[in-house]
Backbone as CSV, one residue per row, in Angstrom:
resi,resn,N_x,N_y,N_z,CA_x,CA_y,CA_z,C_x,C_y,C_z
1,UNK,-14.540,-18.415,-2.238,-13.461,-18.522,-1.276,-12.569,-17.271,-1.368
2,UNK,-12.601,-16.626,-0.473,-11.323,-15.863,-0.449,-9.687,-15.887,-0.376
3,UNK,-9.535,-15.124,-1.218,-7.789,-14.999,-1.059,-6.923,-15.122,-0.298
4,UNK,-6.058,-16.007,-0.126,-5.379,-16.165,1.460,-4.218,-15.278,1.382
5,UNK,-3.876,-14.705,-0.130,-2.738,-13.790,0.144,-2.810,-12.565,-1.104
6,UNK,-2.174,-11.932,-0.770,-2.001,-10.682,-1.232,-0.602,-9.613,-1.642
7,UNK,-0.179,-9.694,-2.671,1.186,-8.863,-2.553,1.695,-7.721,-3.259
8,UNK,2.768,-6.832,-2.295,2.981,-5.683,-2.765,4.260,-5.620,-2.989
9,UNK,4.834,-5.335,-4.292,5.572,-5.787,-4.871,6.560,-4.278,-5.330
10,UNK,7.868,-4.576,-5.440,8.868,-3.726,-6.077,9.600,-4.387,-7.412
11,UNK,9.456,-3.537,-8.406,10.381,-4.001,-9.038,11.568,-2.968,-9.778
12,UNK,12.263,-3.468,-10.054,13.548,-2.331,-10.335,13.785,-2.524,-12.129
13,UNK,13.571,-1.630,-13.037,14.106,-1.823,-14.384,15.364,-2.021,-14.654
14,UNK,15.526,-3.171,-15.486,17.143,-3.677,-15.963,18.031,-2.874,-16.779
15,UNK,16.734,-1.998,-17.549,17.971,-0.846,-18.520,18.037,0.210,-17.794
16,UNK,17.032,0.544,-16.826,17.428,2.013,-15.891,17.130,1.327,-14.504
17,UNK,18.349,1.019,-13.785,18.516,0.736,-12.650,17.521,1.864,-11.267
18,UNK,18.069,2.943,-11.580,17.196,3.687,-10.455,16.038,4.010,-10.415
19,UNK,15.027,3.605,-12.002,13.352,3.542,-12.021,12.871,2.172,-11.464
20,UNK,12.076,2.796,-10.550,11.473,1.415,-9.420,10.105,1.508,-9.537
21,UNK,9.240,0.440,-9.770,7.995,0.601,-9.958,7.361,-0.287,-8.623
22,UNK,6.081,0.462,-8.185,5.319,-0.230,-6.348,3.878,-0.924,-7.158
23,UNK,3.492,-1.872,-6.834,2.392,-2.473,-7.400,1.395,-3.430,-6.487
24,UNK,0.820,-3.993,-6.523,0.167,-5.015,-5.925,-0.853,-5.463,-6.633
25,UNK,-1.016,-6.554,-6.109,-0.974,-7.974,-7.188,-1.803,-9.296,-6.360
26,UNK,-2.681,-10.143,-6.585,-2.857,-11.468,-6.461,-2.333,-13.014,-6.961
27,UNK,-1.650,-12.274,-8.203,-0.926,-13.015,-8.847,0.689,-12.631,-9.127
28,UNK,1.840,-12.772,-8.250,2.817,-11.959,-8.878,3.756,-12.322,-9.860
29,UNK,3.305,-13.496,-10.134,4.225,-14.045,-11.028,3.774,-13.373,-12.743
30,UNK,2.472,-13.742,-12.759,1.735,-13.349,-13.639,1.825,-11.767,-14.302
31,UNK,1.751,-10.879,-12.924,1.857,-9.345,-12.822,3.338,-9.033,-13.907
32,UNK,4.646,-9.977,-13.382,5.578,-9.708,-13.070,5.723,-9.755,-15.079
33,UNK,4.975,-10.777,-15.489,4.767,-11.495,-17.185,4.177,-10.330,-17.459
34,UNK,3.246,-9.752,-17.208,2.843,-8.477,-17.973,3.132,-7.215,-17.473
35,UNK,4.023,-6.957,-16.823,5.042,-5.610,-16.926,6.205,-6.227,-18.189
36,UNK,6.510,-7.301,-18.312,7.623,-7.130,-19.281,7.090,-7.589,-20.436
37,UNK,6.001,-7.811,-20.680,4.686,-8.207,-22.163,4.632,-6.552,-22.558
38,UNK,4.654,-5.938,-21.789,4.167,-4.446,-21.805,2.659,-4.061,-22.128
39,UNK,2.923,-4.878,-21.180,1.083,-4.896,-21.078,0.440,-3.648,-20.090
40,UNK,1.366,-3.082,-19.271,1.227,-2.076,-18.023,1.505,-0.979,-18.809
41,UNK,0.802,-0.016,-18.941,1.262,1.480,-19.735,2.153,2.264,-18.950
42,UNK,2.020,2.533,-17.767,3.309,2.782,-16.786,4.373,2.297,-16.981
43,UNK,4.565,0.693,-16.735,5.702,0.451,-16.561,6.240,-0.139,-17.945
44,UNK,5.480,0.046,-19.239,6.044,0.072,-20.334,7.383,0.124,-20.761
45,UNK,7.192,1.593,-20.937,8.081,2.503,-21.467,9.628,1.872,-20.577
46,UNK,9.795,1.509,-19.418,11.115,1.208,-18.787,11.580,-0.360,-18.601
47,UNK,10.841,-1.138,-19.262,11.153,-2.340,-18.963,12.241,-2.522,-19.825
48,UNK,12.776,-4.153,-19.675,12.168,-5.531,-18.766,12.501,-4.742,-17.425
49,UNK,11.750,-5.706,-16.329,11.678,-5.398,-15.016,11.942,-6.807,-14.104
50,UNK,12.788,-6.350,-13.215,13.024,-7.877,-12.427,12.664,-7.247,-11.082
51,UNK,12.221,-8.844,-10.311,11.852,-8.286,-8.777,12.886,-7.888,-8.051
52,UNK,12.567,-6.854,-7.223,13.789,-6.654,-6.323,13.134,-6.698,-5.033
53,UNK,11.563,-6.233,-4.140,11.124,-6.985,-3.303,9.864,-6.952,-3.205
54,UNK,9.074,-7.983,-2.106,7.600,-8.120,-2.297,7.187,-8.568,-0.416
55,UNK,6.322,-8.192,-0.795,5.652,-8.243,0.746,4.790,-8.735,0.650
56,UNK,4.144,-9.951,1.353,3.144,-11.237,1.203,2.065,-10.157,2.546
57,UNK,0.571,-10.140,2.207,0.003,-9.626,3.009,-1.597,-10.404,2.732
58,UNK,-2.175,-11.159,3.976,-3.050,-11.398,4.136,-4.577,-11.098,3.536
59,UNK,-4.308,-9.694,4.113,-5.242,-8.541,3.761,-5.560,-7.683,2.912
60,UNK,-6.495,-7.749,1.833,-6.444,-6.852,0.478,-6.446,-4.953,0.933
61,UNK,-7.334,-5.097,2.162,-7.432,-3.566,2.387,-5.684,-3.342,2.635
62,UNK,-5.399,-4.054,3.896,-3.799,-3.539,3.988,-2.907,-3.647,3.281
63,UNK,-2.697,-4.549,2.094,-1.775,-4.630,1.344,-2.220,-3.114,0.215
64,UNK,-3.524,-2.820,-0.323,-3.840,-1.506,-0.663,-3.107,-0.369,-0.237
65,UNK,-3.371,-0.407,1.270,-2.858,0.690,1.800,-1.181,0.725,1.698
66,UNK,-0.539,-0.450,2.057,0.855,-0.392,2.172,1.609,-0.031,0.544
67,UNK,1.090,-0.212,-0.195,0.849,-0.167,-1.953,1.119,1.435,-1.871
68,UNK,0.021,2.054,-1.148,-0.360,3.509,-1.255,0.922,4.202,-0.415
69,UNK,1.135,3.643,0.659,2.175,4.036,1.552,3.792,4.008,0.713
70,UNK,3.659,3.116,0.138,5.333,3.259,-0.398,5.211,4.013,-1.287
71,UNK,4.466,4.351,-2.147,3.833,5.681,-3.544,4.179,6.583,-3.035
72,UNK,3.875,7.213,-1.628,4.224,8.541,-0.639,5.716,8.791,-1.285
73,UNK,5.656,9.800,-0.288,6.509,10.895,-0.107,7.771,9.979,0.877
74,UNK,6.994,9.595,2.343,7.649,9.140,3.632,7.942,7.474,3.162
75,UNK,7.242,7.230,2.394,7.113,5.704,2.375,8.165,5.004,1.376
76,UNK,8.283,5.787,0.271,9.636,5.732,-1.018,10.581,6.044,-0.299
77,UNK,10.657,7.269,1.024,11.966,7.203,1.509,12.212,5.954,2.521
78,UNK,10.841,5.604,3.110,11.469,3.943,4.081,11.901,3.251,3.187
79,UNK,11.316,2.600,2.032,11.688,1.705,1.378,13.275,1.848,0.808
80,UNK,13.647,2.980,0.633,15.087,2.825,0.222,15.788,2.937,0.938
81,UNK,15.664,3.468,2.247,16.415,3.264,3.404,16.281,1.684,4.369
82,UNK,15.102,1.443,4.067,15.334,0.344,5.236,14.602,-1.250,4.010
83,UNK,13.958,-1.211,3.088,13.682,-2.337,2.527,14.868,-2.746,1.251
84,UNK,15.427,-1.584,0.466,16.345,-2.167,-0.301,17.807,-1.769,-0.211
85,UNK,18.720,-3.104,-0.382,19.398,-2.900,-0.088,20.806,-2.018,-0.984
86,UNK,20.609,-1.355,-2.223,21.157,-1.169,-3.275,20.895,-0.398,-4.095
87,UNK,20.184,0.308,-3.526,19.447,1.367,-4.232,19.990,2.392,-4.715
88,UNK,19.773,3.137,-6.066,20.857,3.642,-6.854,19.825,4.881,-7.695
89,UNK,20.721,6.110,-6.732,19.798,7.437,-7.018,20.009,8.331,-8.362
90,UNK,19.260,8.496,-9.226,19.578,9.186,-10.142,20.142,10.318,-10.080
């Protein structure tokens, strides 16, 4: 059976507010347990990490891509302009 959902996820570190990590996930609760297990070698080093937002997507290819899109250049700047609301620039 396939996956009925898919998500791409932000999360913001609690000891350094302006490191934001983009991810995607089938499980985000789970994901969310091993970024702060430090189980993620990336997002290690900056945790704990709490959600700040997530995007529910149908589609594994598109939620991939939208994953890839906020990583950008154009796409880190939508997201802090138009997805969060609080965003805090080093």
């Amino acid at each position: 059976m396939a996956r009925l959902e898919y998500f791409v996820y932000v999360l913001r570190s609690k000891q350094y507010p302006s490191r934001l990590y983009i991810g995607f996930t089938e499980d985000i609760t789970k994901r969310i347990e091993q970024h702060n297990a430090g189980l993620i070698k990336y997002s290690k080093r900056y945790g704990p990490w709490e959600l700040e937002s997530y995007i529910s997507v149908k589609n594994k290819k598109t939620a991939l891509y939208l994953e890839r899109y906020l990583k950008s250049g154009s796409g880190f700047a939508f997201l802090k302009k138009r997805l969060l609301s609080n965003f805090i620039s080093s």
